[in-house]
C-alpha positions in Angstrom: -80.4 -3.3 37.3 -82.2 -6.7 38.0 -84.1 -7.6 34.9 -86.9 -10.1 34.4 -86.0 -11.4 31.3 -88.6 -14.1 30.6 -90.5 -14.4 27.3 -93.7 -12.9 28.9 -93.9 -9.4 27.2 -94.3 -6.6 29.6 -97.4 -4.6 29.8 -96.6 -1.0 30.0 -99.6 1.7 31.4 -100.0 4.9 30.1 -98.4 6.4 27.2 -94.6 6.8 26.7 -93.2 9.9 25.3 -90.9 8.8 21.9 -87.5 10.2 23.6 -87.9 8.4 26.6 -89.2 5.4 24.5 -86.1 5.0 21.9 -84.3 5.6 24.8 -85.6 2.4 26.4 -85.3 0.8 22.9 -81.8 1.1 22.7 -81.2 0.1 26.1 -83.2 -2.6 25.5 -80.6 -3.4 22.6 -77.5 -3.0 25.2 -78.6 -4.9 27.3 -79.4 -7.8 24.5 -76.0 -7.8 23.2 -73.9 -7.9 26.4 -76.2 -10.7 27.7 -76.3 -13.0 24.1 -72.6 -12.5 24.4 -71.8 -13.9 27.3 -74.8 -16.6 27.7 -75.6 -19.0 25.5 -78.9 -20.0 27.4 -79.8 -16.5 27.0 -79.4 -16.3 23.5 -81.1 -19.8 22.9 -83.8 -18.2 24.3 -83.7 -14.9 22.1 -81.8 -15.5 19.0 -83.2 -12.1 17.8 -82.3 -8.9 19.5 -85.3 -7.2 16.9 -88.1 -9.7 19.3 -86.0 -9.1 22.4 -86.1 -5.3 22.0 -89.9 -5.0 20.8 -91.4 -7.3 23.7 -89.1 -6.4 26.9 -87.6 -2.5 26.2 -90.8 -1.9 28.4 -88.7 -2.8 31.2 -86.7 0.2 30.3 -88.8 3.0 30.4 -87.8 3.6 34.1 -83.9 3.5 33.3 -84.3 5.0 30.6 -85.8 8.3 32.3 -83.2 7.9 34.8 -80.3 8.0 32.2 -82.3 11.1 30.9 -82.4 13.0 33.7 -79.0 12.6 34.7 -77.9 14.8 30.8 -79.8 17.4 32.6 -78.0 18.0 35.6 -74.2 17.2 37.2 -71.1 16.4 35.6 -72.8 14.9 32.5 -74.6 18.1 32.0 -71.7 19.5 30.2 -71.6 17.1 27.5 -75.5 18.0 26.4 -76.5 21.1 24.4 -78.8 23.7 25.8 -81.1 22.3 22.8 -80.6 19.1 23.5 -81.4 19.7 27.5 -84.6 21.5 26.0 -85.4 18.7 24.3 -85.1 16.1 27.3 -86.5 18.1 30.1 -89.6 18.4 27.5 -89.9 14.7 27.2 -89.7 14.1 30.8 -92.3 16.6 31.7 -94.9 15.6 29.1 -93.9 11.9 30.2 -95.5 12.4 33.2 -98.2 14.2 32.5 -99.9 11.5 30.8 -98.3 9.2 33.3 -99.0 10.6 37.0 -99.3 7.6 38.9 -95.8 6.8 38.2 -94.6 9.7 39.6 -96.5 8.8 42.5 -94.9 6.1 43.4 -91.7 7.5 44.5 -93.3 10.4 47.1 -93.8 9.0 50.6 -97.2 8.3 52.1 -98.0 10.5 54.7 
């Protein structure tokens, strides 16, 4: 996952449904602590993982469906409750709802 990880905050459009969002959030985190870890001129430039998180986890929102969807179906579908699968598939739909022109994106022109 190629990240842009400059201090520029992203912009996101459209509205972000609160699963898929602290979903993002704590990828956001991962990704933060494996990278202040193992580069110092990464963490110079973010010495807090709290500003890190709240000004990139935008970037996430994509993976973050991605890693949703995947609890839903396949091998990992086994280690998620029927309630919990409920609860996702829920979040994704209503995610784009309010979002359709992300959804777009991935059909082929015609």
């Amino acid at each position: 996952m190629a990240q842009n990880l400059t201090d520029r905050p992203t912009r996101a459009r459209g509205m972000v449904h609160e699963l898929v969002a602290e979903t993002a959030k704590g990828m956001a985190a991962a990704v933060y602590e494996g990278m202040a870890t193992r580069h110092n001129d990464f963490y110079a430039k973010w010495p807090c993982m709290e500003t890190f998180v709240a000004r990139r986890w935008h970037s996430f929102i994509q993976p973050a469906r991605e890693e949703l969807a995947s609890l839903l179906h396949g091998d990992r579908a086994s280690m998620t409750s029927d309630a919990q699968k409920m609860e996702i598939h829920e979040a994704l739909l209503l995610n784009a709802a309010v979002n359709p022109a992300i959804n777009q994106a991935d059909r082929p022109f015609h």
